[in-house]
N, C-alpha and C positions, 0 to 999 in steps of 0.2 A: 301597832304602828311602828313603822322603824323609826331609831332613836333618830336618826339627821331627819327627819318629818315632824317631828316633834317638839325638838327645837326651832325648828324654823317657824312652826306652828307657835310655841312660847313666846318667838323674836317678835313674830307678827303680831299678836295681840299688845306689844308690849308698844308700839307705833301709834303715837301722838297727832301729828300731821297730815293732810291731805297729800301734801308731795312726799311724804314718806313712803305711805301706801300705794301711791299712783309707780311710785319706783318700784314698788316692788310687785306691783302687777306689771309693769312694763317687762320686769325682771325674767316672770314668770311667761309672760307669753313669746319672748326672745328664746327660752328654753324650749317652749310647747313645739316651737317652730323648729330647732333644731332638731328635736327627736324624730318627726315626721321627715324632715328630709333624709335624714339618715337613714330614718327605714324603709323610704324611698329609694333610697340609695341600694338596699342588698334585695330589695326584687327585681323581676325581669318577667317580659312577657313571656307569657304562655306557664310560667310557674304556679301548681297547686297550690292555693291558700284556702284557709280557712278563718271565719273570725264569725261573732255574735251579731247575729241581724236584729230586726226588730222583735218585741216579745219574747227575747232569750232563745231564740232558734237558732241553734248552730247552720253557718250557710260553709258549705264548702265550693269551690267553684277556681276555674281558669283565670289568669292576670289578662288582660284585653290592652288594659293601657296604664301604663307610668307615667305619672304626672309630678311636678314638683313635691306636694305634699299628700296627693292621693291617690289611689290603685283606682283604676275600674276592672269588674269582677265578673265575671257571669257563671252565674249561679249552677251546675252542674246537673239539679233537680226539676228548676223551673224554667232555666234561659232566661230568666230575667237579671237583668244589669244592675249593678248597684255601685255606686263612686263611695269607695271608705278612706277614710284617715289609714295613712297607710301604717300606721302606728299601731291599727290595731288589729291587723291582718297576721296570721303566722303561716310560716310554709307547712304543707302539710307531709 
């Protein structure tokens, strides 16, 4: 694990209170959000992505639509659509 995970990991266990904790889930999903729009941000339709479907299946497949936090996909193989965190999509 990388050392700034780890620490943060250490900080957090070291958290006493309920609004300590509620801060720093707040913390974390202000973040979660950020990375998803950003990577939202550098696709575009019609660009080849790929990312892990259900059961560990590599899906590769066409962009159809950009959305705030998530791509919709279709699937190359099957035509079947799938809406992913665009977070966890890569170009191919």
């Amino acid at each position: 694990m990388c050392n700034d995970v780890t620490q943060a990991v250490a900080a957090i266990r070291r958290l006493e209170s309920s609004d300590q904790i509620n801060e720093v889930i707040e913390a974390i999903r202000l973040q979660q959000t950020w990375v998803a729009k950003n990577a939202a941000r550098s696709i575009r339709v019609g660009t080849v992505v790929t990312f892990e479907g259900r059961r560990g299946r590599t899906v590769t497949g066409e962009v159809l639509k950009v959305n705030q936090k998530t791509i919709v996909v279709q699937d190359q193989a099957t035509q079947a659509k799938w809406k992913v965190t665009a977070s966890m999509v890569s170009p191919v």
